[in-house]
VEXKENU-234316 format. One line per field, with one value per atom (N, C-alpha, C): residue number from 1; atom name; y, x, z. Coordinates in steps of 0.2 Angstrom, whole numbers, plus 5000, padded with zeros to 4 digits. Each point is the difference from the previous one (the first is absolute). Layout:
i	c(NUM;...)
at	c(CA;...)
c2	c(Y;...)
c1	c(X;...)
c3	c(Z;...)
This chain:
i	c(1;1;1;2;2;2;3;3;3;4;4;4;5;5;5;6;6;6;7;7;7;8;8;8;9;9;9;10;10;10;11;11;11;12;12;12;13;13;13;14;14;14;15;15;15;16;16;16;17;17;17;18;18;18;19;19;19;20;20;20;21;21;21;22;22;22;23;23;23;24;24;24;25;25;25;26;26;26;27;27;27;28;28;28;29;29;29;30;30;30;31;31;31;32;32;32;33;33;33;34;34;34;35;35;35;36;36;36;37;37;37;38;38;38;39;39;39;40;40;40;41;41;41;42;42;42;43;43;43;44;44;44;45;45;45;46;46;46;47;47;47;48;48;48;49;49;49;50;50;50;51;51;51;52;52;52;53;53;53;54;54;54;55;55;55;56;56;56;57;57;57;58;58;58;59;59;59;60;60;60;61;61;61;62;62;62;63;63;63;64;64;64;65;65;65;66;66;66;67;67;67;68;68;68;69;69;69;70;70;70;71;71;71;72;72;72;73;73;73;74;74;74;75;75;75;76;76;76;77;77;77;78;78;78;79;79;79;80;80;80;81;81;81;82;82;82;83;83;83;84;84;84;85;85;85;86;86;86;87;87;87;88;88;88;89;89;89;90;90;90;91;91;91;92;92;92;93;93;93;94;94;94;95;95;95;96;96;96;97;97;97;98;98;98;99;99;99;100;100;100;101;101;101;102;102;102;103;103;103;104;104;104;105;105;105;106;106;106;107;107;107;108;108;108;109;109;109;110;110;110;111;111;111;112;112;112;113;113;113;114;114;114;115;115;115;116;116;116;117;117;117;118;118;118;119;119;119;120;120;120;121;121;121;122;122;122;123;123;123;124;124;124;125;125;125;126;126;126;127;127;127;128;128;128;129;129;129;130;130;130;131;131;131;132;132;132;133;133;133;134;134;134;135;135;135;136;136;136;137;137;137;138;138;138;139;139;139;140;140;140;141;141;141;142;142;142;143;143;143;144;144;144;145;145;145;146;146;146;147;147;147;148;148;148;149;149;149;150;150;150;151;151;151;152;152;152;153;153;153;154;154;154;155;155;155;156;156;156;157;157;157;158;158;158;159;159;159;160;160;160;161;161;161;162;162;162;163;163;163;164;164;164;165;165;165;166;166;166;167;167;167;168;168;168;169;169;169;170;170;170;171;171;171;172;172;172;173;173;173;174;174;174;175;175;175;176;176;176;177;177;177;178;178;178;179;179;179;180;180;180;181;181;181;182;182;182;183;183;183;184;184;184;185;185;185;186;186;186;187;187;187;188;188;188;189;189;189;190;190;190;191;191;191;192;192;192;193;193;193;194;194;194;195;195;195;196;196;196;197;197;197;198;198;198;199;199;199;200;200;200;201;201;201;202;202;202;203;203;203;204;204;204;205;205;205;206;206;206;207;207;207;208;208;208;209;209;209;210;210;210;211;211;211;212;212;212;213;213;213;214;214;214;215;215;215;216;216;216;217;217;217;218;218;218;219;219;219;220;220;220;221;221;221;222;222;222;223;223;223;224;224;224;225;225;225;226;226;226;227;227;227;228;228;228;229;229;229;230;230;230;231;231;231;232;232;232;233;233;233;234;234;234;235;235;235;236;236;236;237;237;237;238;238;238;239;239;239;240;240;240;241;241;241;242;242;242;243;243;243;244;244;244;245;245;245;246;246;246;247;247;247;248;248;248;249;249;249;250;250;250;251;251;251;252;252;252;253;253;253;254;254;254;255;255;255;256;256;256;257;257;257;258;258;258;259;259;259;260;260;260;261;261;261;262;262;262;263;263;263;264;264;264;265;265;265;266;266;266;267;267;267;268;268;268;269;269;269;270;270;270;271;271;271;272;272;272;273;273;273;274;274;274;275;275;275;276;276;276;277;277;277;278;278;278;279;279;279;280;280;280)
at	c(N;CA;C;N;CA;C;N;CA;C;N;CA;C;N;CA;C;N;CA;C;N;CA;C;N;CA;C;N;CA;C;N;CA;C;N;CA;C;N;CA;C;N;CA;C;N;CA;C;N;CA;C;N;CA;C;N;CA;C;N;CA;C;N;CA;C;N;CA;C;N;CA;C;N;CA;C;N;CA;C;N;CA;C;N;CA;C;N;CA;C;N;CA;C;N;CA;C;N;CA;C;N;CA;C;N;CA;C;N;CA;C;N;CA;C;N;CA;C;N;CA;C;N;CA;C;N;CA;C;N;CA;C;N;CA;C;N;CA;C;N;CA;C;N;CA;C;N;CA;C;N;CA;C;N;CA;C;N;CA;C;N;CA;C;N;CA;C;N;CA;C;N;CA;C;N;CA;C;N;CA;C;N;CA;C;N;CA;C;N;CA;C;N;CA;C;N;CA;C;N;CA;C;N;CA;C;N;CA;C;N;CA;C;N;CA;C;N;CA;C;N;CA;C;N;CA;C;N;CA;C;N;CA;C;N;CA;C;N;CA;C;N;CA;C;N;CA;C;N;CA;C;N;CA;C;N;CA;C;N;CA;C;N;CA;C;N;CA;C;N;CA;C;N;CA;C;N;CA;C;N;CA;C;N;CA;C;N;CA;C;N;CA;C;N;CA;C;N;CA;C;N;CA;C;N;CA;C;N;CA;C;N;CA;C;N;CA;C;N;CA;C;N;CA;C;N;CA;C;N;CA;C;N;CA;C;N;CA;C;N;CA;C;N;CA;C;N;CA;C;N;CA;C;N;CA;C;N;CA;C;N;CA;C;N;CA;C;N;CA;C;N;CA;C;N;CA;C;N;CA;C;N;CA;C;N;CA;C;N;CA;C;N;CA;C;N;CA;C;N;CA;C;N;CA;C;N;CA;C;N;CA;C;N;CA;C;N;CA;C;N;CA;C;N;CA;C;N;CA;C;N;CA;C;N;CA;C;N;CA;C;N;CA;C;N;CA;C;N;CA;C;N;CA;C;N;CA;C;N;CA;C;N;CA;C;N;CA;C;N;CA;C;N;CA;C;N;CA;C;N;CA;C;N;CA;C;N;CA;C;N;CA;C;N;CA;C;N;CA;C;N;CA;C;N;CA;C;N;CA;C;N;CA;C;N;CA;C;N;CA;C;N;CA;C;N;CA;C;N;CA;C;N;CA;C;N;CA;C;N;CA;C;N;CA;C;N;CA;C;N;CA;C;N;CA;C;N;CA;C;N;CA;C;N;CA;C;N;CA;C;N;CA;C;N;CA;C;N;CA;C;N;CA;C;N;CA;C;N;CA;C;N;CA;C;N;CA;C;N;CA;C;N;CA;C;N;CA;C;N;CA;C;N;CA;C;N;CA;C;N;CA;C;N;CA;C;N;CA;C;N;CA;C;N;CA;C;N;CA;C;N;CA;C;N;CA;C;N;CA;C;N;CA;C;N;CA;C;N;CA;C;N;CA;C;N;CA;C;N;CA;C;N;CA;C;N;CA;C;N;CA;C;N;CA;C;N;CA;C;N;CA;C;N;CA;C;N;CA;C;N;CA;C;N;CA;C;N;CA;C;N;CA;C;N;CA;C;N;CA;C;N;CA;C;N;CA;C;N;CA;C;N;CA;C;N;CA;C;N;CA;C;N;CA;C;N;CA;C;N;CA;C;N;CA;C;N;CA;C;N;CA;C;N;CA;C;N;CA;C;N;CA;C;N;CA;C;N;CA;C;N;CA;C;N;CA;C;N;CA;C;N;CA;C;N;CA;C;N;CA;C;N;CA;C;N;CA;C;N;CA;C;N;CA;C;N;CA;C;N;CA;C;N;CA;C;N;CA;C;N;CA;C;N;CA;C;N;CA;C;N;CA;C;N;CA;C;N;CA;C;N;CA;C;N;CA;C;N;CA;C;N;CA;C;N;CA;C;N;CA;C;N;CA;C;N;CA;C;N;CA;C;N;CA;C;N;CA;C;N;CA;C;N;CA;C;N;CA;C;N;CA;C;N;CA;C;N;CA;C;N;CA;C;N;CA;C;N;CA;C;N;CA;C;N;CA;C;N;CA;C;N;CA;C;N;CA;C;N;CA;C;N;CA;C;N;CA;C;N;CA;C;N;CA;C;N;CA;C;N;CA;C;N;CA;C;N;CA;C;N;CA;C;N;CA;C;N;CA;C)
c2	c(5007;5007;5004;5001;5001;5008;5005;5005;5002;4997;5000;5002;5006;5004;4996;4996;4997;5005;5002;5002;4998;5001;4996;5007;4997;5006;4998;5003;4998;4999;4995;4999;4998;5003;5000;4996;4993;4999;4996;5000;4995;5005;4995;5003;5000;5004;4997;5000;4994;5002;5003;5004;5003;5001;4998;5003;5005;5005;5004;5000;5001;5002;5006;5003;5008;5005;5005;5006;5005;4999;5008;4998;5005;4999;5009;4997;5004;5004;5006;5005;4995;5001;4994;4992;4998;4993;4999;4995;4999;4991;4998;4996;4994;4995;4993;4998;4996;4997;4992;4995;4992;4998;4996;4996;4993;4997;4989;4998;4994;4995;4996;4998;4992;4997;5007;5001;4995;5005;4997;4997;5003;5000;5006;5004;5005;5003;5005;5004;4997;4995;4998;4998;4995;5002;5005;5003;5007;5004;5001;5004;5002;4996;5003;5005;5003;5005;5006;5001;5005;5002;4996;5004;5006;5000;5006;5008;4998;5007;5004;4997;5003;5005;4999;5006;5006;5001;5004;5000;4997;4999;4995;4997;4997;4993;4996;4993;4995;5003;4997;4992;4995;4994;4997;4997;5001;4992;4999;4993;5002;4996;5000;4997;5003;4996;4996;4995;4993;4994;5005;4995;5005;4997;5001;5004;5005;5004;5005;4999;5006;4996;5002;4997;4996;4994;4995;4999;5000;5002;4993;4996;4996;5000;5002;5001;5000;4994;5001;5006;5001;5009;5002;5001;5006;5001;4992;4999;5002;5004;5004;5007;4997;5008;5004;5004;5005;5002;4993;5003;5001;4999;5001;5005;5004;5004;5007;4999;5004;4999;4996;5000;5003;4998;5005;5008;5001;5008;5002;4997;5002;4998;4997;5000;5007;5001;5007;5006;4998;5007;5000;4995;4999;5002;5000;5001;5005;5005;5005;5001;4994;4999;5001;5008;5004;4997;4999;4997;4992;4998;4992;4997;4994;4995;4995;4995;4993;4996;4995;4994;4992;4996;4995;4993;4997;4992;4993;4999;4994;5002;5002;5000;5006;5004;5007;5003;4999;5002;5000;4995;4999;5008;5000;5006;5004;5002;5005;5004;4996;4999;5004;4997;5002;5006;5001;5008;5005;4998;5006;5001;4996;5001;5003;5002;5004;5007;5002;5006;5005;4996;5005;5003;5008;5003;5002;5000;5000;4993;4996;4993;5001;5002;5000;4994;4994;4996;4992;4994;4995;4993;4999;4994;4994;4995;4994;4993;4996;4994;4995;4996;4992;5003;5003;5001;5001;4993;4999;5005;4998;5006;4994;4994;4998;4991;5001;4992;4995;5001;4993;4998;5005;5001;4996;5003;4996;4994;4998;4991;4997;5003;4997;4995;5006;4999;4997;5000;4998;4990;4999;4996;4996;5004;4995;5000;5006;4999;4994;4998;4993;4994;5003;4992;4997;5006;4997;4998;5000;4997;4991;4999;4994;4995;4995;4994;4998;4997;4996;5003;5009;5003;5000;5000;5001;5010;5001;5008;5003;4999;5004;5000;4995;4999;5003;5000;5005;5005;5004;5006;5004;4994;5003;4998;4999;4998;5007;5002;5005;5008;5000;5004;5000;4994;5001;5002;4998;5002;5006;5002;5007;5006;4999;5004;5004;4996;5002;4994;5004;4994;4998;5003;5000;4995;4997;4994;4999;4999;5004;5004;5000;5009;5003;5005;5006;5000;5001;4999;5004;5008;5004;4996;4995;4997;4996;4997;4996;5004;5008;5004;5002;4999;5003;4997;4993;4995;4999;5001;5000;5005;5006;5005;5000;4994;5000;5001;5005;5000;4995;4993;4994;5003;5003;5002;5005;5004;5003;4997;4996;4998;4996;4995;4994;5003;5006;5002;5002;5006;5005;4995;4995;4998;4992;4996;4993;4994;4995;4997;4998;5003;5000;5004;5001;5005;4996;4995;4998;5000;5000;4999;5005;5005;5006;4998;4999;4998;5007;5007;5004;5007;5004;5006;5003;4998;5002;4997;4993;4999;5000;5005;5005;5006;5001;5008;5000;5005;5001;5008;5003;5006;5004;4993;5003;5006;5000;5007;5005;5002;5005;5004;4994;5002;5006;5003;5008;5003;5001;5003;5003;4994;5003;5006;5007;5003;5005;4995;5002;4994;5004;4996;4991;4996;4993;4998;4993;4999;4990;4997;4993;4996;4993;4997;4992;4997;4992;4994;4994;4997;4996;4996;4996;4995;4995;4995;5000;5008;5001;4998;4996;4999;5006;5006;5004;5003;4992;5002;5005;4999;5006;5001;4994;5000;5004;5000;5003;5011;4998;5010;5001;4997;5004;5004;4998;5004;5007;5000;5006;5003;4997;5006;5002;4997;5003;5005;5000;5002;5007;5001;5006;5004;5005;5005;5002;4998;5003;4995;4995;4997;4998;4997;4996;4993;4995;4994;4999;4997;4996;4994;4996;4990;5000;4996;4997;4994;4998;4994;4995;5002;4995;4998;5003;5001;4998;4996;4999;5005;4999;5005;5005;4999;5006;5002;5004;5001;5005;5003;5005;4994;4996;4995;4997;4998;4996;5002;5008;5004;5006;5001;5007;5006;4996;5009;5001;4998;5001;5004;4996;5003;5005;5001;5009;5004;4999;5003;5002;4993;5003;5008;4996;5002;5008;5000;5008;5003;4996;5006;5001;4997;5004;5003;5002;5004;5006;5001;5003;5007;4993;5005;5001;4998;5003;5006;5002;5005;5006;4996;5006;5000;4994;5002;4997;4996;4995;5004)
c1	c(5052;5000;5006;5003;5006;5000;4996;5000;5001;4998;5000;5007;5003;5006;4999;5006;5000;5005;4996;5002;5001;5006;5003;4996;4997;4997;5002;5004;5001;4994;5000;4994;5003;5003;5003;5008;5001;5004;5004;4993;4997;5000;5000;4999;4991;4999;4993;5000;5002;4999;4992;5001;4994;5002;4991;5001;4995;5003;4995;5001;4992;4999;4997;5001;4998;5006;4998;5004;4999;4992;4998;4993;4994;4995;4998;4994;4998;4996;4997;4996;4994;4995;4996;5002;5005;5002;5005;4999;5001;5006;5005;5005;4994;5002;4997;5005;5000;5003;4998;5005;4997;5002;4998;5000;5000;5005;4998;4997;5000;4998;5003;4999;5006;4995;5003;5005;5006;5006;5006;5000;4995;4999;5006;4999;5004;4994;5005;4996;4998;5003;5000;4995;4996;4994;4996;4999;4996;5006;5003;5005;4993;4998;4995;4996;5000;4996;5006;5006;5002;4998;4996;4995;4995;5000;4995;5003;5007;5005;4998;4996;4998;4995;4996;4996;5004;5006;5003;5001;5004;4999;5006;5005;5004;4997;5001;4997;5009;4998;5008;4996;5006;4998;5007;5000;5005;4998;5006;5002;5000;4996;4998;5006;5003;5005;5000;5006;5002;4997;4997;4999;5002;4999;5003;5006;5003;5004;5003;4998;4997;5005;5004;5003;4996;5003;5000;5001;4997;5000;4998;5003;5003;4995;4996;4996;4993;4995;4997;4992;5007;4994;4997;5004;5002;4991;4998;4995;4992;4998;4993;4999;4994;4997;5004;5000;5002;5007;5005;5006;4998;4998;4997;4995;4998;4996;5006;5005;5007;5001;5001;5004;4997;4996;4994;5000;4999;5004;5006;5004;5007;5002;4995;5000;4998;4993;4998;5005;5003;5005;5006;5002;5006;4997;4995;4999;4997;4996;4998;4991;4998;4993;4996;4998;4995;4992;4999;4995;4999;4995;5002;4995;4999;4993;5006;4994;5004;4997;5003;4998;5002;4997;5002;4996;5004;4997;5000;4997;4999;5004;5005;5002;5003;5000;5002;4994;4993;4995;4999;5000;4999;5006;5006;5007;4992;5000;4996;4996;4996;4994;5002;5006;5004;5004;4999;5005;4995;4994;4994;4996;5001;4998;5003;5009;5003;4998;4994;5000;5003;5007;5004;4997;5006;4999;5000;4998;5000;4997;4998;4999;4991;5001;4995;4993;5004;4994;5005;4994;5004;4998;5004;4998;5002;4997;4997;5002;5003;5000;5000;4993;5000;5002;4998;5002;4995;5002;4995;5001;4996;5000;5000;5000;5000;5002;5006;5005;4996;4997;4996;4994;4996;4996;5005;5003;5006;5002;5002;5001;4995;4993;4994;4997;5002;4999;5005;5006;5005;4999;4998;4998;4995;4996;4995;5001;5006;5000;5005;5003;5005;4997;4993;4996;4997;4999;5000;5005;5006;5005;4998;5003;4999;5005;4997;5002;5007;5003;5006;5006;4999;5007;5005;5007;5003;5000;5004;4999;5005;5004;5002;4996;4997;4997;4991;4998;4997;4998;5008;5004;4998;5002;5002;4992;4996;4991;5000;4999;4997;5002;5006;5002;4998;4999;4997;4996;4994;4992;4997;5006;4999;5005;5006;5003;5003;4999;5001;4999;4997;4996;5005;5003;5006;5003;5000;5003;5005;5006;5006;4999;5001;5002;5004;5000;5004;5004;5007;5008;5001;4995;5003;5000;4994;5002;5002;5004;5009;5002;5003;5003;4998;4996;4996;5000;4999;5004;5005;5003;5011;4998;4998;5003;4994;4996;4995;5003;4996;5004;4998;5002;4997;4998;5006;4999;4993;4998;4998;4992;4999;4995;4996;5005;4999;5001;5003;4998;4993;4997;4994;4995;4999;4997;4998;5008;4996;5004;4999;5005;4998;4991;4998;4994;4997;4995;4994;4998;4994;5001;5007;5003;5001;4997;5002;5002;5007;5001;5004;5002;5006;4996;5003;4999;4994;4997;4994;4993;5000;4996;4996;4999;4995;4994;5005;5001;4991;4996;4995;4997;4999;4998;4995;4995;4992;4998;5001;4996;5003;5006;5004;4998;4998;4998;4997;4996;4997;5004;5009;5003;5002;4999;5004;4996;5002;4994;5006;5001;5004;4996;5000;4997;5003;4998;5001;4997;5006;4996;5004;4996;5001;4998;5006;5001;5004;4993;5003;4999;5000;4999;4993;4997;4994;5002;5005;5005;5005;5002;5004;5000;5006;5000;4995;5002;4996;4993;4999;4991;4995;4996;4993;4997;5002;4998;5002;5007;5007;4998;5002;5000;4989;4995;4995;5002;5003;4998;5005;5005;5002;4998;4995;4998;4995;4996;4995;5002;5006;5002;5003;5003;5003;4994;4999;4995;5002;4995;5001;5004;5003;5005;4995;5006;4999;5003;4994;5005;4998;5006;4999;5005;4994;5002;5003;5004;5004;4996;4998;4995;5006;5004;5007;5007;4998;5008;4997;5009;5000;5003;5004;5003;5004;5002;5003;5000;4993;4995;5005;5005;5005;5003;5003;5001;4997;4994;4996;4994;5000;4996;5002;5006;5005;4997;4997;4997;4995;4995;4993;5004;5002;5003;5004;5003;5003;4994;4996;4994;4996;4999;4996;5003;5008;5005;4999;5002;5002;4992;4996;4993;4998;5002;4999;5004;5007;5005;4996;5000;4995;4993;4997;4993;5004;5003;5002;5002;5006;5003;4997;4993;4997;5000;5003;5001;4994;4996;4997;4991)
c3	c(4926;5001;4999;4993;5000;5002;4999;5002;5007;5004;5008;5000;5006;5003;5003;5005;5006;5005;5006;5006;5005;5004;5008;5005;5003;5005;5007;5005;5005;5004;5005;5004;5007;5005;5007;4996;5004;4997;4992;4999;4993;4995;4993;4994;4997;4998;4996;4992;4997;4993;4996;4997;4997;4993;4996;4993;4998;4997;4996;4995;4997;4993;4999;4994;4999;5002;4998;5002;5005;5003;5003;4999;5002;4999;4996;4996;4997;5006;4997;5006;5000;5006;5003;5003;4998;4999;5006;5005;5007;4995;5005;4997;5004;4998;5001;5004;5008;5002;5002;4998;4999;5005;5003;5006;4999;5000;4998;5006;4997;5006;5003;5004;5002;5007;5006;5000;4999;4997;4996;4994;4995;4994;4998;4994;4996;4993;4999;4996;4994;4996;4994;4996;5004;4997;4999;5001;5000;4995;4998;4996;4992;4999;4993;5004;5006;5004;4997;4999;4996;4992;5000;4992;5003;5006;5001;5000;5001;4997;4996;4993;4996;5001;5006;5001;5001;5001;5004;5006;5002;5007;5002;5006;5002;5001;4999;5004;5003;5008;5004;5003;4998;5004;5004;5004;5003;5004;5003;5003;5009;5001;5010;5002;5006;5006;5000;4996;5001;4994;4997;4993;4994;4994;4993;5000;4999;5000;5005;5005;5005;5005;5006;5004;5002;5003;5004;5007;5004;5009;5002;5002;5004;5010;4998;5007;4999;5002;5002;5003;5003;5004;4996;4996;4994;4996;5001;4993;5004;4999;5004;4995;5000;4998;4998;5006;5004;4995;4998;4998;4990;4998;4994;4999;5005;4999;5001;5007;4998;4993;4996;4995;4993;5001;4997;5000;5007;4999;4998;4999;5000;4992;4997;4994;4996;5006;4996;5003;5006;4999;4994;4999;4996;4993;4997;4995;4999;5007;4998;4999;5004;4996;5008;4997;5006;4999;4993;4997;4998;4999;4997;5002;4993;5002;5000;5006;5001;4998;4993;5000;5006;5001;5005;4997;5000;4997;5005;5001;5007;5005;5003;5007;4999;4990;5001;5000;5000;5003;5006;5006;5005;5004;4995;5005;4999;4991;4999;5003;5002;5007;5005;5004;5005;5001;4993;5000;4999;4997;4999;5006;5005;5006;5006;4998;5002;4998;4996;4998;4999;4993;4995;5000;4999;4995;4992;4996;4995;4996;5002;4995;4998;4994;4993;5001;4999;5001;5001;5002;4999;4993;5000;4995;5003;5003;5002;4997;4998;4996;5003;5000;5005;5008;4999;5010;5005;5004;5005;5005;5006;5006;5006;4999;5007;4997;5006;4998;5003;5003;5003;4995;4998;4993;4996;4996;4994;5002;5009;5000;4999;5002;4998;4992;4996;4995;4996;5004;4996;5000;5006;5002;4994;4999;4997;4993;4998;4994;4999;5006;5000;5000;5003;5000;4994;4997;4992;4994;5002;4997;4999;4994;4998;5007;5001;5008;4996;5005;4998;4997;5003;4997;5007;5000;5003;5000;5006;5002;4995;4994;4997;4994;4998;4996;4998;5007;5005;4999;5000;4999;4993;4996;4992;4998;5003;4996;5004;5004;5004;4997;4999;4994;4995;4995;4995;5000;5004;5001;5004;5004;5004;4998;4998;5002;4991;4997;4994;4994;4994;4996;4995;4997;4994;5000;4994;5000;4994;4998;5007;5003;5006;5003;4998;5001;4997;5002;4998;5002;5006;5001;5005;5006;5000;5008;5000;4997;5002;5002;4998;5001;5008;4999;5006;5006;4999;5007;5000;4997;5001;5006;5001;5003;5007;4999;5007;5008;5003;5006;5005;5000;5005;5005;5003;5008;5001;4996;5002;4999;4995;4998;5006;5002;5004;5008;5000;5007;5003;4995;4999;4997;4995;4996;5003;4999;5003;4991;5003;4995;4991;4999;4996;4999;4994;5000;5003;5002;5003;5008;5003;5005;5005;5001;5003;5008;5003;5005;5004;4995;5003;5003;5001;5005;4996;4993;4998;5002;5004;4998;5004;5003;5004;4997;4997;4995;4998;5000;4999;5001;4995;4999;5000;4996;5001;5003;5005;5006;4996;4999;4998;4993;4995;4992;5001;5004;4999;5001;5002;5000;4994;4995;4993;4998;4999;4999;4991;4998;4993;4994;4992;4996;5000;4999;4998;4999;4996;4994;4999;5002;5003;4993;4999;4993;5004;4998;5002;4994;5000;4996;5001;4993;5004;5001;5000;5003;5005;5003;5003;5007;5005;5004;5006;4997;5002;4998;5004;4996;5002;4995;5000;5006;5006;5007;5004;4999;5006;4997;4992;4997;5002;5001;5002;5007;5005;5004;4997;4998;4998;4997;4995;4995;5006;5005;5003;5004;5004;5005;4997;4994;4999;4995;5003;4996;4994;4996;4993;4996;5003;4994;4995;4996;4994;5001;4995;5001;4993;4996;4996;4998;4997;5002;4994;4998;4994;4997;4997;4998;5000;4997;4997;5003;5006;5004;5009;5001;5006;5006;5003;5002;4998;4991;4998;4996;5000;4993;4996;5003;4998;4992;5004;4995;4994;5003;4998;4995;5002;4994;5000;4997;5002;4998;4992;4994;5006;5001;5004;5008;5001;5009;4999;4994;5001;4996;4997;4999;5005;5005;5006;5005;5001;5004;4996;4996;4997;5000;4999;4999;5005;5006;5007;5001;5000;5002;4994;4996;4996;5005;4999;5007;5004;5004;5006;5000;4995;4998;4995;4999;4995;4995;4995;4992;4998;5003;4998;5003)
């Protein structure tokens, strides 16, 4: 994404790195803001979401508290909800952004969630990637999708099938995620999250939303994979739960269908920011 400005946005005592692309928004046209996953993942992945610039419009992605670019805070406390949804604000004060759709990708869906049910002002609609709504639901599943691993692997081995077959299907993977684990926030991962993606043991794994889904009362527009850790099982109740959404499945993608079928996922992505905003 050689075009991306990168910006230092204060956030209390921390820096937030951010990237935008574009220059402004054309009349009608709300900026895109991205949300990763991890927690203590980074923007990087999601970087080919700066093609939607082309509509006219800003698309900011940025680095959460303690992973990729973004300060590093050495505490604990720090890792909750609550302080990534501060930070979230404080991006859109720094930048200016009265208006805005939120994209959010596995646990940047889940803030997503969490911030749309704080009933912003100004947010357009949300856009959904692989995002469950209840961690105890995702240990469930994640479970069984471990029972079906081939016998006789050891746990990192485990690791690297489970990826394969859930997490992403590319073979090689794509360089950005080297790049993209160099900058992992451990601490924040293994706090909130738990020591692996089937392992949910951290301050999440309670977390469950279902009842609240009626609250989202903005358009959405939900996109997972048909191999994705986040299976068709855990994204049904969301699609049911929020009124009026959309879901669409990736036939060929696992968790990062953004990756994994890029022309197709910024076709979906942009012909909804489209309807929404009325060009379509």
């Amino acid at each position: 994404m050689d075009d991306r400005l990168k910006r230092s946005l204060p956030f209390g005592e921390w820096e937030t790195a951010a990237f935008v692309v574009g220059d402004g928004e054309e009349p009608g046209r709300l900026p895109l803001v991205v949300l990763h996953g991890g927690p203590g993942g980074c923007h990087d992945p999601l970087e080919g979401l700066g093609a939607l610039a082309e509509q006219g419009r800003r698309v900011v992605l940025y680095d959460q508290l303690g992973s990729g670019e973004s300060s590093r805070a050495d505490d604990v406390e720090l890792w909750t909800v609550e302080t990534f949804i501060d930070q979230l604000e404080s991006v859109r004060d720094g930048l200016g952004l009265d208006e805005l759709h939120l994209f959010g990708s596995s646990w940047g869906g889940m803030l997503a969630l969490e911030y749309a049910f704080t009933r912003p002002a100004g947010l357009g609609s949300l856009i959904l990637n692989s995002t469950p709504t209840s961690a105890p639901h995702w240990a469930e599943e994640a479970l069984r999708l471990h029972a079906d691993l081939p016998p006789g692997l050891d746990e990192k081995q485990a690791e690297e099938e489970f990826k394969r077959r859930h997490i992403i299907r590319i073979d090689p993977e794509p360089e950005v995620l080297a790049r993209a684990r160099a900058k992992f926030g451990t601490q924040v991962y293994e706090t909130m999250w738990g020591p692996n993606e089937f392992t949910v043991t951290g301050t999440l794994k309670g977390w469950d939303v279902i009842p609240r889904l009626r609250e989202v009362d903005v358009p959405t527009l939900i996109t997972s994979g048909r191999y994705d850790e986040c299976t068709p099982r855990l994204v049904e109740p969301l699609h049911a739960g929020v009124a009026g959404s959309e879901w669409v499945l990736f036939e060929d993608s696992a968790h990062m269908a953004y990756l994994e079928e890029t022309e197709r996922y910024l076709q979906v992505v942009g012909g909804f920011l489209d309807r929404v905003e009325g060009f379509a």
